[in-house]
DRENDO-1510 file (C-alpha; in Angstrom, 1 decimal, always signed):
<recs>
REC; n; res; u; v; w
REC; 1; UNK; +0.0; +0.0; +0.0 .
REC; 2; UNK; +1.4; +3.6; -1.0 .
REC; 3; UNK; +1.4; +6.4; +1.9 .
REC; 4; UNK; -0.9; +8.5; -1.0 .
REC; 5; UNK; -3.7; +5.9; -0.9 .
REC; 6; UNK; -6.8; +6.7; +1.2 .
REC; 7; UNK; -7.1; +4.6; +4.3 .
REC; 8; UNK; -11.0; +4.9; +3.3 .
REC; 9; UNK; -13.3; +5.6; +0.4 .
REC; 10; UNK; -14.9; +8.6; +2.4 .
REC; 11; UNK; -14.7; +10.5; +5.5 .
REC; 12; UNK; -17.4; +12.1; +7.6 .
REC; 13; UNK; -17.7; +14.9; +10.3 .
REC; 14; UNK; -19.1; +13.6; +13.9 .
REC; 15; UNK; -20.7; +16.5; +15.6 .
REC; 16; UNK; -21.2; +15.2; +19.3 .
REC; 17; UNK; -23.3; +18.3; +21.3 .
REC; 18; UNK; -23.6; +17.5; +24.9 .
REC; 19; UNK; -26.5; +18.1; +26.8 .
REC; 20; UNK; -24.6; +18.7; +30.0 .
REC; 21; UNK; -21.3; +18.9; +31.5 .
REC; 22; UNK; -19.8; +18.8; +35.0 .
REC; 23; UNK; -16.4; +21.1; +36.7 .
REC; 24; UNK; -14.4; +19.7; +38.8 .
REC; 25; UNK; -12.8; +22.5; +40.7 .
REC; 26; UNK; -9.4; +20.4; +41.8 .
REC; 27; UNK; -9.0; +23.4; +44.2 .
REC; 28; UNK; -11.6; +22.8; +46.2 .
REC; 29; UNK; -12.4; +19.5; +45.7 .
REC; 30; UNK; -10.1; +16.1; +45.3 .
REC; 31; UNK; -11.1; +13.2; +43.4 .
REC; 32; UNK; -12.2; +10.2; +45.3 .
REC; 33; UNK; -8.8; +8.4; +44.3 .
REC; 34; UNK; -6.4; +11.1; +44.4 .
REC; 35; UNK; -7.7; +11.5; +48.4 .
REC; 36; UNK; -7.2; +7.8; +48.7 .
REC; 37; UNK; -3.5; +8.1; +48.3 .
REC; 38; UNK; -3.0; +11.1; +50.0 .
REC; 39; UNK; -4.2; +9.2; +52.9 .
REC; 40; UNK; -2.4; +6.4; +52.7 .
REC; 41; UNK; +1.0; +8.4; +52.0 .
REC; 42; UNK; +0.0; +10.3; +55.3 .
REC; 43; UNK; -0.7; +7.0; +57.4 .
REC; 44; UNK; +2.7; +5.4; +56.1 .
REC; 45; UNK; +4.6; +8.8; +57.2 .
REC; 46; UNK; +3.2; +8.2; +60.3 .
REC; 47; UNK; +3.8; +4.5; +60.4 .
REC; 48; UNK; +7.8; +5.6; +59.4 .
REC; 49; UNK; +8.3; +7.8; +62.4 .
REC; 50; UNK; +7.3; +5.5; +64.8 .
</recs>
């Protein structure tokens, strides 16, 4: 196959509108995961200075 041949006989345009959408303000607010590991980080300090 030659790099100038199409991939495919057409192409299309997808126009996706949403009909909502969420912020997540990172400086207020932590993901559930991200606070997870913060937490555990904090407990295994505190384990190490035992």
């Amino acid at each position: 196959m030659a790099l100038r041949d199409p991939l495919y006989d057409g192409m299309v345009r997808i126009v996706v509108t949403p009909t909502w959408a969420k912020l997540i303000d990172f400086e207020t607010t932590l993901p559930s995961a991200v606070e997870e590991l913060v937490r555990q980080r904090a407990e295994r300090e505190r384990l190490a200075r035992r």
